[in-house]
C-alpha positions as CSV (number, residue, x, y, z in Angstrom):
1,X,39.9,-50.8,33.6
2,X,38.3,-48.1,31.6
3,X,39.3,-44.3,32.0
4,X,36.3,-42.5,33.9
5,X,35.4,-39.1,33.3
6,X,35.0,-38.1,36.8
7,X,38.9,-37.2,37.4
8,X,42.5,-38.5,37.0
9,X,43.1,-41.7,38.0
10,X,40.1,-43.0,38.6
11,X,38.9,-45.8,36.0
12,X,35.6,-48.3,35.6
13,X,36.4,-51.7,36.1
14,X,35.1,-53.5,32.7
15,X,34.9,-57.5,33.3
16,X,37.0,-59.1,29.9
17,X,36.9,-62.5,29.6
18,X,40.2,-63.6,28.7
19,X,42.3,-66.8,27.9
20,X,45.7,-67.9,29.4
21,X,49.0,-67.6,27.1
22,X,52.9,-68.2,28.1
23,X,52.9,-68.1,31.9
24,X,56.7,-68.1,33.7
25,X,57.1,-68.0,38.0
26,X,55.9,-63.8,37.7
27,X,54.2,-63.5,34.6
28,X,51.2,-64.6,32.7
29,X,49.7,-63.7,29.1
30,X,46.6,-62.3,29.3
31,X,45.0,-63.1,25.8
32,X,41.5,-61.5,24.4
33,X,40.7,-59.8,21.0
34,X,38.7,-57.1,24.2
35,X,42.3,-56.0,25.7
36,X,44.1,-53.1,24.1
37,X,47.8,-52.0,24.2
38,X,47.6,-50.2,27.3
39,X,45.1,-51.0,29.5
40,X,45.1,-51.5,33.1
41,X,44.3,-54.9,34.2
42,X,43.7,-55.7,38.1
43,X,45.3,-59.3,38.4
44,X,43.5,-59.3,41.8
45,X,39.8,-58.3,41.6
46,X,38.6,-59.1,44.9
47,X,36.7,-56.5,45.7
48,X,35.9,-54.9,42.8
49,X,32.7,-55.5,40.9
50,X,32.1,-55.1,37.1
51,X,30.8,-51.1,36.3
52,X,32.4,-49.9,39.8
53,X,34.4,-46.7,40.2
54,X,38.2,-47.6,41.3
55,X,41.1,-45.2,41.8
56,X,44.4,-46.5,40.3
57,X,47.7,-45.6,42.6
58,X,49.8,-43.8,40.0
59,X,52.8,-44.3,41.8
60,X,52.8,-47.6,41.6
61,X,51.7,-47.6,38.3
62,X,54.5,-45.4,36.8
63,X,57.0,-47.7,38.4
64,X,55.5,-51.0,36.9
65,X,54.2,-49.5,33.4
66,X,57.5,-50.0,32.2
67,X,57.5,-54.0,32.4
68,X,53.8,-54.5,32.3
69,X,50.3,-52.7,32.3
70,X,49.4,-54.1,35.4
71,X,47.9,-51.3,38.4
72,X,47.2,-51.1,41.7
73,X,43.6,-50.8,42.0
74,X,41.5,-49.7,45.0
75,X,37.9,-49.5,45.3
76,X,36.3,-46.0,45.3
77,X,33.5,-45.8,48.6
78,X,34.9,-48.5,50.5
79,X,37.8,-50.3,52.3
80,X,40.4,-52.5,51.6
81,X,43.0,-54.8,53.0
């Protein structure tokens, strides 16, 4: 996810094609010369499309940002499970 301008926490979901490192029973290595130190990645996409709007729950961001960079995601203009 890219960083929108139209207000905090909301990003732009980017497709990156990527390749598969080390995986172990919770993890996997996400591996593409496109990812940056940083970046939120949705390990889930469902329903998210490439170029849409998404707001990124903070909360639970903050409290997995300090083992990985992944977020939960939700789609901006519609529903989810």
């Amino acid at each position: 996810l890219e960083e929108s301008a139209t207000g905090p926490g909301r990003h732009v979901a980017t497709e990156i094609p990527i390749e598969t490192g080390m995986e172990t029973d919770f993890y996997v290595e996400a591996l593409s010369d496109k990812l940056d130190e940083g970046m939120v990645i949705v390990n889930d996409p469902y329903n998210i499309v490439n170029g849409q709007e998404v707001l990124v729950n903070d909360s639970m961001f903050e409290a997995e940002a300090s083992t990985s960079a992944e977020g939960a995601a939700t789609p901006t203009g519609g529903a989810t499970e």
